[in-house]
MIDOSE-1310 file (N, C-alpha, C; in nm, 2 decimals, decimal comma, always signed):
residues 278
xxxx	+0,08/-0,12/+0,00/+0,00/+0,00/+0,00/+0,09/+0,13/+0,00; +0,08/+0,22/-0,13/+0,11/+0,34/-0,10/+0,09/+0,43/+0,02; +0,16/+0,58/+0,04/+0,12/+0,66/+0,13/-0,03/+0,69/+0,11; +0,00/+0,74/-0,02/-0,12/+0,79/-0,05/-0,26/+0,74/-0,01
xxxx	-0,26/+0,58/-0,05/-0,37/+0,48/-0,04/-0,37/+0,45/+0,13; -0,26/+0,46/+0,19/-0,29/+0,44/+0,37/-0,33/+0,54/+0,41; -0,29/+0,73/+0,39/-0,36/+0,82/+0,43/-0,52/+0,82/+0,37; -0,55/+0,75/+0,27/-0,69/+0,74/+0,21/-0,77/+0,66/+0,31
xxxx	-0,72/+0,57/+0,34/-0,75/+0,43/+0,44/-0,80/+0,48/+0,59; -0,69/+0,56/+0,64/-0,67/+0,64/+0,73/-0,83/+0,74/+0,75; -0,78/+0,80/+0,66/-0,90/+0,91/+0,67/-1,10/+0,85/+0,69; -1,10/+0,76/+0,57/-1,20/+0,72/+0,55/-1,25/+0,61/+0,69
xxxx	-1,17/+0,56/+0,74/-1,20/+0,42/+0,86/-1,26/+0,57/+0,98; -1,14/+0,67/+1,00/-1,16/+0,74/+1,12/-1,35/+0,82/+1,06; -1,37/+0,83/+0,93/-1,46/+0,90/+0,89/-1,55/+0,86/+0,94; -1,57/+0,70/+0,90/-1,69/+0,62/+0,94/-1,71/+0,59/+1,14
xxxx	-1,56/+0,60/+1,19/-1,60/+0,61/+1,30/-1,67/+0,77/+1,38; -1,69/+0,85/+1,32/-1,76/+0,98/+1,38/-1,63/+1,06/+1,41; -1,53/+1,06/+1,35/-1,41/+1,15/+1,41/-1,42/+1,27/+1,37; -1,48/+1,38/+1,42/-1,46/+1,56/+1,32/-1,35/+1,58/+1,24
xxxx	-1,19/+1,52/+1,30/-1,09/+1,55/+1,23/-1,05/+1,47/+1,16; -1,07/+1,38/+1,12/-1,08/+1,25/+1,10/-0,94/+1,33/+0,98; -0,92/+1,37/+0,86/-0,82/+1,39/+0,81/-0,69/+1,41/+0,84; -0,71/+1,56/+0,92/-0,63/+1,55/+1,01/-0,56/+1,47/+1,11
xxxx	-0,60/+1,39/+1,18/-0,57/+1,27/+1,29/-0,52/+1,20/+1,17; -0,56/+1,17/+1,05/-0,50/+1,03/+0,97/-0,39/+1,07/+0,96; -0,34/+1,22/+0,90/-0,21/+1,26/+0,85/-0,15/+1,29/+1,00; -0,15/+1,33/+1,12/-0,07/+1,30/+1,22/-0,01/+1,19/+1,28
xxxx	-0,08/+1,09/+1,26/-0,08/+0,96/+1,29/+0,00/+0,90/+1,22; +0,01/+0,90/+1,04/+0,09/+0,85/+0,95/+0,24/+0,95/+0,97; +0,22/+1,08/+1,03/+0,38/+1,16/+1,00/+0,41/+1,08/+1,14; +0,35/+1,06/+1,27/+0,44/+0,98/+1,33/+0,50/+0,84/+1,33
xxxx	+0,43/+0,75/+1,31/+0,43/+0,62/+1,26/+0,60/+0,60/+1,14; +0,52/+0,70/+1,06/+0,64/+0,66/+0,96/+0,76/+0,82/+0,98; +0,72/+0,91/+1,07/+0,88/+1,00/+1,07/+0,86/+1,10/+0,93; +0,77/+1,14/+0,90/+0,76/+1,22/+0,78/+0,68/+1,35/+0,76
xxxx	+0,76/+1,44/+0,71/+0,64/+1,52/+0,69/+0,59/+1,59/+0,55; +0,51/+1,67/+0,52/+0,44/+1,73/+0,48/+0,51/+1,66/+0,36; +0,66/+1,75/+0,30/+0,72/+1,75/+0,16/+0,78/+1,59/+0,18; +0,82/+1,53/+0,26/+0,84/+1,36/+0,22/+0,71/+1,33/+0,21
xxxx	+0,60/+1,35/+0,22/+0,49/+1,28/+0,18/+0,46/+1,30/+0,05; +0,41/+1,42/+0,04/+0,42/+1,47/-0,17/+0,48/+1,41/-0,22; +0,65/+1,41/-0,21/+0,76/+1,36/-0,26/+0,77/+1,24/-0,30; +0,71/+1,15/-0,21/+0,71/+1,01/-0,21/+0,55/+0,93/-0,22
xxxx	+0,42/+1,03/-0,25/+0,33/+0,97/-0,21/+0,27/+0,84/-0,24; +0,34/+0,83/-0,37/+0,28/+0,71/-0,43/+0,38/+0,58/-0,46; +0,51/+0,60/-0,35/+0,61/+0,50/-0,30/+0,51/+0,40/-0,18; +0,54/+0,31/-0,23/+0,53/+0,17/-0,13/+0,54/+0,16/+0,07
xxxx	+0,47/+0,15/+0,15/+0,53/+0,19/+0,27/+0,58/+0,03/+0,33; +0,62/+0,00/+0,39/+0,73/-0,09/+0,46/+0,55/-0,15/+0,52; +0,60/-0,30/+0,55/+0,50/-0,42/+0,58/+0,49/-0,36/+0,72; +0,58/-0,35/+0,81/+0,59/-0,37/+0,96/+0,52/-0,19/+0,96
xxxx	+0,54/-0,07/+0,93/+0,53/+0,07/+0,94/+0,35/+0,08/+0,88; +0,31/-0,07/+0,79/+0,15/-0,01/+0,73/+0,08/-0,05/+0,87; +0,14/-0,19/+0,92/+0,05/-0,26/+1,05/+0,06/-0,16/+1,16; +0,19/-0,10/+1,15/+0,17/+0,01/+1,31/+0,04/+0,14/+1,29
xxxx	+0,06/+0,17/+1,13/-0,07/+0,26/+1,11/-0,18/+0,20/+1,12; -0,17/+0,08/+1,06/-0,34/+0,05/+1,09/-0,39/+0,02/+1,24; -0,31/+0,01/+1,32/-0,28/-0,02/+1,44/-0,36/+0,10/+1,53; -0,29/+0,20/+1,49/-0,33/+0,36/+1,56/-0,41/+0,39/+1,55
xxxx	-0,46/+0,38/+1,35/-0,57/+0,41/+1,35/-0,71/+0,35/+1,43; -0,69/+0,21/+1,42/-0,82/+0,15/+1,47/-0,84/+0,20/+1,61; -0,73/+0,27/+1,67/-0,69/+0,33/+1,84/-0,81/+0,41/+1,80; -0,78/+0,51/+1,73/-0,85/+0,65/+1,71/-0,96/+0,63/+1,68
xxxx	-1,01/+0,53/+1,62/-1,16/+0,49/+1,56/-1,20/+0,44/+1,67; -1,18/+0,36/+1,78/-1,21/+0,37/+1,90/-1,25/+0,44/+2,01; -1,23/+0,54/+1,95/-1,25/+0,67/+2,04/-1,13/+0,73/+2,14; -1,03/+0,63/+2,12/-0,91/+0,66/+2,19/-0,87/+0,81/+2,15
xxxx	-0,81/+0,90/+2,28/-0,83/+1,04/+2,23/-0,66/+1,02/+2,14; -0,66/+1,15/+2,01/-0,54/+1,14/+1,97/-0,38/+1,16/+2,01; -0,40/+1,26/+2,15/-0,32/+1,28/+2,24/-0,23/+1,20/+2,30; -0,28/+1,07/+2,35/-0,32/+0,93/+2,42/-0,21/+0,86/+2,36
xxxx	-0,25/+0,89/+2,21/-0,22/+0,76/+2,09/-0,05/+0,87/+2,09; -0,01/+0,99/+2,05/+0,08/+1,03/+2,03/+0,21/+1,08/+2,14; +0,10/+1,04/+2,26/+0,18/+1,09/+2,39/+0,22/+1,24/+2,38; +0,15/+1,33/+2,32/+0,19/+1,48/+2,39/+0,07/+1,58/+2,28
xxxx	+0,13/+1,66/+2,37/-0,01/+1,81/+2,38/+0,06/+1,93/+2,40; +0,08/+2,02/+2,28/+0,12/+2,16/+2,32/-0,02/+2,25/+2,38; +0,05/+2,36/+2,49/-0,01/+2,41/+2,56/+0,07/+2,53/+2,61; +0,02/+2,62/+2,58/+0,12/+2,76/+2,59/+0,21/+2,77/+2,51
xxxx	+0,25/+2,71/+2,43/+0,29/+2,72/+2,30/+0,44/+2,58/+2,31; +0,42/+2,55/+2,45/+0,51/+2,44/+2,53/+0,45/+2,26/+2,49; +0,58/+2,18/+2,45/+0,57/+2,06/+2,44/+0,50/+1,96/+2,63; +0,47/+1,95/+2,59/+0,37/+1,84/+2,74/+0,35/+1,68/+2,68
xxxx	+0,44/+1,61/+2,78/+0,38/+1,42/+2,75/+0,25/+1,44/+2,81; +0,19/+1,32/+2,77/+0,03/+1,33/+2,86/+0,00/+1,15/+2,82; -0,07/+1,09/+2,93/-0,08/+0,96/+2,88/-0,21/+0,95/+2,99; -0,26/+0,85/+3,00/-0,41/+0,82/+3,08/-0,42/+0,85/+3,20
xxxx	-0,31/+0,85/+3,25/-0,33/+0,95/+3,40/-0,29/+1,07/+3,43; -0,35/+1,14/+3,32/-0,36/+1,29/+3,32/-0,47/+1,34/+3,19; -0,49/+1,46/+3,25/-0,58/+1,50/+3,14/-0,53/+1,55/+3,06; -0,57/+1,59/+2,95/-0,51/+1,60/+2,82/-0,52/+1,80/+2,84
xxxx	-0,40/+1,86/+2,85/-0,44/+1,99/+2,84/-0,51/+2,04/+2,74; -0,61/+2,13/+2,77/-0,70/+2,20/+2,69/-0,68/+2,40/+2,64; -0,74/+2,41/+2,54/-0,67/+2,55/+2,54/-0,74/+2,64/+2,63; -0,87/+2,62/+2,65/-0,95/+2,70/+2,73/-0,89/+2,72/+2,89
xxxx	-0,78/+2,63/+2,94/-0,67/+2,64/+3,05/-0,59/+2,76/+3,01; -0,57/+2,77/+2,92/-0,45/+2,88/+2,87/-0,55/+3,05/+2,95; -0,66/+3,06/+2,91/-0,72/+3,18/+3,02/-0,64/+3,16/+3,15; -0,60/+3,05/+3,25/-0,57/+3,10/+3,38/-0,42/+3,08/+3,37
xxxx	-0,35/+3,07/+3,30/-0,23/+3,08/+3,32/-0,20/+3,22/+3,23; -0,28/+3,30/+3,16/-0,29/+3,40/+3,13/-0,30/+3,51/+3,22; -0,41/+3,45/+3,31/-0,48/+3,56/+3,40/-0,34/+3,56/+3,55; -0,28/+3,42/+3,52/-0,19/+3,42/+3,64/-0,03/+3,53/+3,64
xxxx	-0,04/+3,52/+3,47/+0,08/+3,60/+3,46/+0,06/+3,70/+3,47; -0,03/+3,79/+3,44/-0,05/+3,92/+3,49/-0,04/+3,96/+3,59; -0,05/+3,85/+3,69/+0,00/+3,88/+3,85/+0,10/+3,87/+3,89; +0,16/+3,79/+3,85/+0,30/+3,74/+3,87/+0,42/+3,84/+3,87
xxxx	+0,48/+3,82/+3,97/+0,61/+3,95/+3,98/+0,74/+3,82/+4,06; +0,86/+3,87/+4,01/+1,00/+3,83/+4,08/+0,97/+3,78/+4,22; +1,04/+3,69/+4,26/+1,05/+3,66/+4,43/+0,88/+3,57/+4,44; +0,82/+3,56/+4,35/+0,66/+3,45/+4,41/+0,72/+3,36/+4,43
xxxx	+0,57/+3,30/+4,52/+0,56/+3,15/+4,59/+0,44/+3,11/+4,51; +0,42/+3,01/+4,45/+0,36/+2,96/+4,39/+0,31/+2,83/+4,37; +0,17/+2,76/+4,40/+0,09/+2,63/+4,46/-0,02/+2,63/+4,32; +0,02/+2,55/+4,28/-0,07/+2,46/+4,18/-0,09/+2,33/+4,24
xxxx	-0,26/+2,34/+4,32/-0,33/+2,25/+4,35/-0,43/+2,16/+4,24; -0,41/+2,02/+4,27/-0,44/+1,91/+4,14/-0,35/+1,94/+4,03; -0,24/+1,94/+4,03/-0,19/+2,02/+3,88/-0,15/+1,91/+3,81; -0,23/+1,78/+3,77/-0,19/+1,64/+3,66/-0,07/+1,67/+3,61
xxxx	-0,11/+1,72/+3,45/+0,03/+1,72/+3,39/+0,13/+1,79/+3,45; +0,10/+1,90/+3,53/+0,21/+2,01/+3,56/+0,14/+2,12/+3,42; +0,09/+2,14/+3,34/+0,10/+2,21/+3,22/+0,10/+2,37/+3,28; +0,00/+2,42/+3,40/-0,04/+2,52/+3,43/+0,09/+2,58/+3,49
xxxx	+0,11/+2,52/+3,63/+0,29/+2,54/+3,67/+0,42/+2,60/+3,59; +0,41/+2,49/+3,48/+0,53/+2,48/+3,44/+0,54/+2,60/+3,31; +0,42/+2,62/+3,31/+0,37/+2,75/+3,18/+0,41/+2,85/+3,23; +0,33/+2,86/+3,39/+0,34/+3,02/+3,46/+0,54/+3,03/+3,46
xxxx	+0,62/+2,91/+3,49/+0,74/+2,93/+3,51/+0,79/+2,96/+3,43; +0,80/+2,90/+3,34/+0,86/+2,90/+3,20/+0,82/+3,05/+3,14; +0,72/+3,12/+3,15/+0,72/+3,25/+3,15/+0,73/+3,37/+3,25; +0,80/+3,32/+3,35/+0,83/+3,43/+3,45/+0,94/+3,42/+3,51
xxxx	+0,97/+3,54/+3,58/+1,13/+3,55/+3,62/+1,15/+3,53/+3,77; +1,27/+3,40/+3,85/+1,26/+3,41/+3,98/+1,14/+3,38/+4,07; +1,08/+3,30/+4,05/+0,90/+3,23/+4,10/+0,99/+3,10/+4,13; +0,95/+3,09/+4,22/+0,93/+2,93/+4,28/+0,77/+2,84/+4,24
xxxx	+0,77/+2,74/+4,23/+0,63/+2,70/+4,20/+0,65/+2,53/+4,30; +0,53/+2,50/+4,35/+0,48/+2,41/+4,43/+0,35/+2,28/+4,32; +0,38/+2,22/+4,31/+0,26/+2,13/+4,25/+0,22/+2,02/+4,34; +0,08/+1,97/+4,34/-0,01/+1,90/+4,47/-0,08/+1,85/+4,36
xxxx	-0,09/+1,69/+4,39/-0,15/+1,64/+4,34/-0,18/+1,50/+4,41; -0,35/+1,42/+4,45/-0,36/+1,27/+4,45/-0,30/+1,20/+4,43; -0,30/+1,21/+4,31/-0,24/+1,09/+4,19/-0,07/+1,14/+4,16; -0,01/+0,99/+4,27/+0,16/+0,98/+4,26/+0,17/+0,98/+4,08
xxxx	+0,08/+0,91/+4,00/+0,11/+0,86/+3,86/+0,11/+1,02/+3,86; -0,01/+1,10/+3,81/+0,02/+1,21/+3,74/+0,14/+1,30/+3,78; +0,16/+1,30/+3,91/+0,29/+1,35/+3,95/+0,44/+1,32/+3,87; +0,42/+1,20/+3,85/+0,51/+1,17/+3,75/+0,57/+1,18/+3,64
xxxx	+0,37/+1,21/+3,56/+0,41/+1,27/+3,46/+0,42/+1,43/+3,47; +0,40/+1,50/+3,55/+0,47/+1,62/+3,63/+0,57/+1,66/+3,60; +0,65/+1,58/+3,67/+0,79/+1,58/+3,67/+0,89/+1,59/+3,53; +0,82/+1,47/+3,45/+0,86/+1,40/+3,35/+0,86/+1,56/+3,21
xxxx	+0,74/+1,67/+3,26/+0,72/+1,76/+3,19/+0,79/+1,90/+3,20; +0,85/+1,87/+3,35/+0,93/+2,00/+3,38/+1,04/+1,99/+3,33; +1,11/+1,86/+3,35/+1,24/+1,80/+3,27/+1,25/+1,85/+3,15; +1,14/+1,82/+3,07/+1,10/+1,83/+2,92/+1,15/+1,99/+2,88
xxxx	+1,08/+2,06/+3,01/+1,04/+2,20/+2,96/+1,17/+2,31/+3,04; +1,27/+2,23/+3,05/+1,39/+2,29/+3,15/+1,33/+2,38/+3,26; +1,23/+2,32/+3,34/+1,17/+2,41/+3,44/+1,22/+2,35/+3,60; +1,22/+2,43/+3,65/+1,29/+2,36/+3,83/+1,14/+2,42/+3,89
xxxx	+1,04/+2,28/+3,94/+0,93/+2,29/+4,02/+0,93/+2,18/+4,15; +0,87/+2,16/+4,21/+0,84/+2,06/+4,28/+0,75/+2,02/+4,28; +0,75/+1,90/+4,25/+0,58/+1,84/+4,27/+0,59/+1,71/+4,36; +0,45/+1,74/+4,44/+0,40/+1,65/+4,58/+0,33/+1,59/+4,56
xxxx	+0,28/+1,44/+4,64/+0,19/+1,40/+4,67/+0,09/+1,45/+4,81; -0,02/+1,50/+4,75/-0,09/+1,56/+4,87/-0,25/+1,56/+4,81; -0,33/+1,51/+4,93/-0,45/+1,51/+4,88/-0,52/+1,63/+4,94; -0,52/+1,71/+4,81/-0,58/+1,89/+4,87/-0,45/+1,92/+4,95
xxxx	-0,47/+1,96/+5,06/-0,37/+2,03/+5,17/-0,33/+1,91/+5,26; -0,34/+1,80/+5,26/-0,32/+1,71/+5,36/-0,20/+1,69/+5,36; -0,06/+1,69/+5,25/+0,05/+1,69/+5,27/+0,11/+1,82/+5,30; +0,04/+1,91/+5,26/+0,12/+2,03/+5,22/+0,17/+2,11/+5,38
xxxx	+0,34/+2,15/+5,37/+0,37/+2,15/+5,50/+0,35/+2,34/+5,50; +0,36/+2,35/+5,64/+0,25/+2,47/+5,68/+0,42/+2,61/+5,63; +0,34/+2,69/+5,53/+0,41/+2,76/+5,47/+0,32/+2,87/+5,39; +0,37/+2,99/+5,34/+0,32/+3,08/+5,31/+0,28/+3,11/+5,17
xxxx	+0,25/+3,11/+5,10/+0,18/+3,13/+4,92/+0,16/+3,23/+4,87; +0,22/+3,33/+4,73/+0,15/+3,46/+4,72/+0,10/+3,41/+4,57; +0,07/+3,33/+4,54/-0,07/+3,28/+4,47/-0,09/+3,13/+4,45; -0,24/+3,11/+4,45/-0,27/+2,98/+4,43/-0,34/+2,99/+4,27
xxxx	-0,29/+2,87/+4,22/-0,38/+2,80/+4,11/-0,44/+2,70/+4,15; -0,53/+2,68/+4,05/-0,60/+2,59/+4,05/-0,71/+2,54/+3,94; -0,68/+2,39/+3,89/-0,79/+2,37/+3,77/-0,82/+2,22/+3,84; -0,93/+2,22/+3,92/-0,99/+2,13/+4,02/-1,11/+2,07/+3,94
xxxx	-1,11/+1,90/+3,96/-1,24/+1,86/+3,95/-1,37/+1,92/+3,89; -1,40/+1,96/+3,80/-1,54/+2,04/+3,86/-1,70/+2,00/+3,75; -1,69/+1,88/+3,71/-1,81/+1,81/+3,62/-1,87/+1,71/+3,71; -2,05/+1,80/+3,75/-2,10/+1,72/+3,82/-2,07/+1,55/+3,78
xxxx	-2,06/+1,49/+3,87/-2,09/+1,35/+3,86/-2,20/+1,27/+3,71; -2,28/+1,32/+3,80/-2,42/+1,24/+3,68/-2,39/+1,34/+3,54; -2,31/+1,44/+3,51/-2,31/+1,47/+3,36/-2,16/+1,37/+3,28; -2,10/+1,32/+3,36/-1,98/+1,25/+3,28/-2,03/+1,16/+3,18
xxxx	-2,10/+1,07/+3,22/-2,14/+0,96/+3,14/-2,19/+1,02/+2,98; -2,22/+1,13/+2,98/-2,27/+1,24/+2,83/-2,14/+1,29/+2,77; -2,08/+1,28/+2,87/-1,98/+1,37/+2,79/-1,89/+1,29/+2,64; -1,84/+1,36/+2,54/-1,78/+1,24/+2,46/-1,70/+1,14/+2,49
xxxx	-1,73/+1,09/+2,36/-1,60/+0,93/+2,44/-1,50/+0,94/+2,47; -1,43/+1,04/+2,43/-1,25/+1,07/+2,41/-1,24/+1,08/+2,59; -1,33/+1,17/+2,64/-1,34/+1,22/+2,76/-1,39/+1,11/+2,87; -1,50/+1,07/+2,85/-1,61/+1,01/+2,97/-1,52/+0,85/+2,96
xxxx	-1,51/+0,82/+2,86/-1,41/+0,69/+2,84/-1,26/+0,66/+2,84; -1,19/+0,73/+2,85/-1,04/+0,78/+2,85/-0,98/+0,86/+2,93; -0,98/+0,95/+2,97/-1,01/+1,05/+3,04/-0,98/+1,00/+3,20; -0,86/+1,05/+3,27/-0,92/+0,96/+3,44/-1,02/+1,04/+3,48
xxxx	-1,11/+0,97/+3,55/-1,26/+1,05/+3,62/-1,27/+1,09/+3,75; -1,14/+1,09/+3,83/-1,08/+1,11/+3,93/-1,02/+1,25/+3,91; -1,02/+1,30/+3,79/-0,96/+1,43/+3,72/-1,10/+1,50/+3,65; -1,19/+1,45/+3,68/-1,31/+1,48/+3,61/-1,40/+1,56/+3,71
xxxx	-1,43/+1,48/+3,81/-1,56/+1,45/+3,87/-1,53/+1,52/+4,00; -1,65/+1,63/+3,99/-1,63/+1,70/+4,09/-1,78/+1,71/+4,19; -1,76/+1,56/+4,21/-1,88/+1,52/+4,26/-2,04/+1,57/+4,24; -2,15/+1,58/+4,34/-2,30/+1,56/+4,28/-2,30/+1,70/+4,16
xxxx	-2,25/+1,86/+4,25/-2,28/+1,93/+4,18/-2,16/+2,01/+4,13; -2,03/+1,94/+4,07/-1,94/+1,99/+4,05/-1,87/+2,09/+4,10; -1,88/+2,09/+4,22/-1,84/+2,24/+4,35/-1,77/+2,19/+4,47; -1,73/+2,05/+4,45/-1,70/+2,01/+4,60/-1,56/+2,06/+4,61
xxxx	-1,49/+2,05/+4,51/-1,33/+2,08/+4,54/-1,31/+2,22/+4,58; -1,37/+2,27/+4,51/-1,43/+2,45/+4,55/-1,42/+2,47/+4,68; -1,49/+2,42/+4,72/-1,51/+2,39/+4,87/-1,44/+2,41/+4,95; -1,38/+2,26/+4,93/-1,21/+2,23/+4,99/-1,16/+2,34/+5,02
xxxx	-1,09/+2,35/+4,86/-1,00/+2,43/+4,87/-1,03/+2,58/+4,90; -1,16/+2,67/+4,89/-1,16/+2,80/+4,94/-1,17/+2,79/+5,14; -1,24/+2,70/+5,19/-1,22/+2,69/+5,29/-1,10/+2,62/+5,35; -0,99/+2,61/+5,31/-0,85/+2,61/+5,38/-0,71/+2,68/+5,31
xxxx	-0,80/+2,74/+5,15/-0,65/+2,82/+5,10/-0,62/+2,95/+5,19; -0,70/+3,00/+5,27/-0,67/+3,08/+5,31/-0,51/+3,08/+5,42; -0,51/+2,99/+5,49/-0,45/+2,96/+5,62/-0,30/+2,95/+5,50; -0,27/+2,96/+5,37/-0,20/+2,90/+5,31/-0,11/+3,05/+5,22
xxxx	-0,21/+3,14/+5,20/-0,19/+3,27/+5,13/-0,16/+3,39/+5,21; -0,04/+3,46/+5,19/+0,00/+3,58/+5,22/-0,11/+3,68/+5,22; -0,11/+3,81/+5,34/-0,21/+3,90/+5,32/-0,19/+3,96/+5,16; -0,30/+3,97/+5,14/-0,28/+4,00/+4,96/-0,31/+3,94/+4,84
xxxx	-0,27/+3,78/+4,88/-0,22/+3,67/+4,82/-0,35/+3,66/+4,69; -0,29/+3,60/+4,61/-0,43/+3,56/+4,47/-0,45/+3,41/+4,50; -0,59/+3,42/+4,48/-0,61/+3,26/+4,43/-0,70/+3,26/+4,30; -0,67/+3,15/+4,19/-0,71/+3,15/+4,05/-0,75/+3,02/+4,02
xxxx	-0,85/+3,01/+3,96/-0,96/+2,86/+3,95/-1,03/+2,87/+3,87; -0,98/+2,82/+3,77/-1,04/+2,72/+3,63/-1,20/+2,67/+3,69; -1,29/+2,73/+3,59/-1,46/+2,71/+3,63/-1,48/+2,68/+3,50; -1,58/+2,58/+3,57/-1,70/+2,53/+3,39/-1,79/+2,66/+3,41
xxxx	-1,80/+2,68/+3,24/-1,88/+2,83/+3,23/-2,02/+2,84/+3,30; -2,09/+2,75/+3,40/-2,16/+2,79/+3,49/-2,15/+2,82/+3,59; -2,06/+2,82/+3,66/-2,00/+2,79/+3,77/-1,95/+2,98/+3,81; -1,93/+3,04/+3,76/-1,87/+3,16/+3,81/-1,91/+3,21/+3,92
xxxx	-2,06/+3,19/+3,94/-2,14/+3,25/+4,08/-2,13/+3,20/+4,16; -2,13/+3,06/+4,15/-2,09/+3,01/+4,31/-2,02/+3,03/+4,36; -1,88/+2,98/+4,27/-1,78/+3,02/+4,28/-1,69/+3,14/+4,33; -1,77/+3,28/+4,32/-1,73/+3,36/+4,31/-1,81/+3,45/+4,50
xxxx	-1,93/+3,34/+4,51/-2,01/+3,36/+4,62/-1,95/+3,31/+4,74; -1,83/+3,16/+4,71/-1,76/+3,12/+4,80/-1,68/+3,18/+4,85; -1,58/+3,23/+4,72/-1,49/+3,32/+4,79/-1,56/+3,45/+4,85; -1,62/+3,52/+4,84/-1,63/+3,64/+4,90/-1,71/+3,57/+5,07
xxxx	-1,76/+3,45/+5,01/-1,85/+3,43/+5,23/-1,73/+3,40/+5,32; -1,57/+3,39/+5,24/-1,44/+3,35/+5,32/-1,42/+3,50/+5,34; -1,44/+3,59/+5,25/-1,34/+3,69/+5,31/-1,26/+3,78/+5,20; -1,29/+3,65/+5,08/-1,20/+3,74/+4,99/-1,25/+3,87/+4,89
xxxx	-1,16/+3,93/+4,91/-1,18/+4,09/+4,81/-1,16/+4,02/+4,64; -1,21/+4,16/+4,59/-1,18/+4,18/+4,46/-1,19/+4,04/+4,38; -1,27/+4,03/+4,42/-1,33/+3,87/+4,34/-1,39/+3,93/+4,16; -1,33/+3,83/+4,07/-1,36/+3,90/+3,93/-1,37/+3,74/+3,84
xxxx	-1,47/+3,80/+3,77/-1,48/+3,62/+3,68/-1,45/+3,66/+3,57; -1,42/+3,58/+3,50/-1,32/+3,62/+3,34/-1,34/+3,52/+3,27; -1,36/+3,56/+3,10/-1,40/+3,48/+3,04/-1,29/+3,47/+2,95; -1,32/+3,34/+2,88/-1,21/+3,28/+2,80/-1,29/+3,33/+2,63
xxxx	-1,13/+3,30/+2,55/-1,18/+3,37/+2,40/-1,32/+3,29/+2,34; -1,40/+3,22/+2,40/-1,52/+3,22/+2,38/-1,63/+3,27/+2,43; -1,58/+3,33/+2,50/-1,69/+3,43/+2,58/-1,76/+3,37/+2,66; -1,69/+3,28/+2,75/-1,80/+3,15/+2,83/-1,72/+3,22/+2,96
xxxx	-1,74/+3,22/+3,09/-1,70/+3,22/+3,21/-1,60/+3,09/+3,25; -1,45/+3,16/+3,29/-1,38/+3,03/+3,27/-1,26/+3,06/+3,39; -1,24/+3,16/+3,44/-1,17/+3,18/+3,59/-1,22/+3,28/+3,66; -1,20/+3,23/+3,78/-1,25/+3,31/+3,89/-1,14/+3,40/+3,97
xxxx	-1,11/+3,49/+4,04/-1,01/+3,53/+4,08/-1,04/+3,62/+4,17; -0,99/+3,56/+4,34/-1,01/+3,64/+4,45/-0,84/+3,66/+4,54; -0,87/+3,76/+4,62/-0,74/+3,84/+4,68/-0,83/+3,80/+4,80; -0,67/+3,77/+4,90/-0,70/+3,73/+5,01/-0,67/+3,88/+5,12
xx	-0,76/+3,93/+5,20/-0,73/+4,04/+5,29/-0,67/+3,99/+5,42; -0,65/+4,08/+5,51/-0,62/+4,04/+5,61/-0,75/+4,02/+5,72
């Protein structure tokens, strides 16, 4: 089988399985598989591909026609314009994250202390570092695995972070913070099962599910980040676009000022952001 006839193969299998990109994913999938791009494809398209190189694509593809997300299959995800591994025990970075690590650098000045709670991949952390000067950053996470892949991403991204195992604050040793992140749990329970397959099936749900009404981690975490934050201090939290009001109702019944919800380039409500007073 030609290139040509395996990206034909490609495209059309992922077609029939419901894939949007289905084109696209065939030609990502074939430039990894076989190490090629764009002009060796033209170049060669109607050369022969190697026996062992057509089975690994047909291989991937059937991945993808499964609903397996593409990410998954290729092991990485840019995000901030930054290379990230990602594999099943992490979520697959999204762009609509890029609003709070947007909204974090604006705050961000020399000499920070810096707590990225739940932080899976590390993507949000290792973004805020990698564009700022002299910041320390802290990462907390459940899950030792995503921690791993954590680590595995700061390496990647020449970043110096630490990352913990701590469930919420339970490890975290008693110390001071001049901003918190945060992109916590937050899809009620009973809506996972709707969500698509790449997500509701792939996806860990332990990184999803933010129990009955998607607010519990909220919770948590506004009722003990305080004891954790400098007078002054920010805290910043990734919201599903309904969520802004409660969200925003929590923090101010703690105490906090200057509470502001912000929307992402789709005009949906997507962080929340409150300053801790004294």
């Amino acid at each position: 089988m030609t290139y040509r006839e395996a990206m034909a193969l490609g495209e059309k299998t992922l077609n029939m399985a419901g894939i949007a990109e289905a084109k696209n994913d065939a030609w990502l999938l074939l430039a990894m598989i076989s190490k090629i791009d764009h002009t060796f494809y033209y170049m060669h398209i109607d050369e022969q591909m190697r026996e062992d190189e057509l089975r690994e694509y047909e291989s991937v593809i059937n991945k993808r026609a499964e609903r397996v997300p593409l990410q998954y299959i290729t092991g990485e995800q840019e995000f901030m314009g930054l290379p990230f591994h990602v594999n099943t025990n992490v979520l697959i970075p999204r762009q609509d994250t890029e609003t709070l690590v947007e909204e974090a650098l604006k705050r961000v000045y020399p000499g920070m202390k810096i707590m990225d709670m739940c932080t899976g991949s590390g993507c949000i952390l290792i973004s805020i570092l990698k564009n700022s000067h002299d910041v320390e950053g802290y990462g907390y996470d459940v899950s030792k695995l995503a921690l791993g892949v954590a680590k595995e991403n700061a390496k990647l991204n020449d970043v110096s972070a630490s990352f913990e195992h701590s469930n919420l604050f339970e490890n975290v040793a008693e110390q001071e913070f001049d901003m918190i992140v945060s992109n916590p749990p937050y899809i009620p329970t009973g809506d996972i099962a709707g969500l698509m397959p790449e997500v509701a099936d792939y996806e860990p749900v332990s990184a999803l599910d933010g129990h009955e009404d998607g607010l519990y981690f909220y919770r948590e975490i506004i009722g003990t980040c305080k004891d954790y934050l400098k007078e002054d201090g920010m805290v910043l939290f990734e919201i599903g676009c309904d969520q802004g009001d409660a969200v925003s109702h929590m923090l101010r019944e703690v105490g906090f000022t200057d509470v502001e919800v912000i929307q992402d380039l789709a005009h949906l409500d997507r962080v929340v952001v409150g300053r801790r007073v004294p």
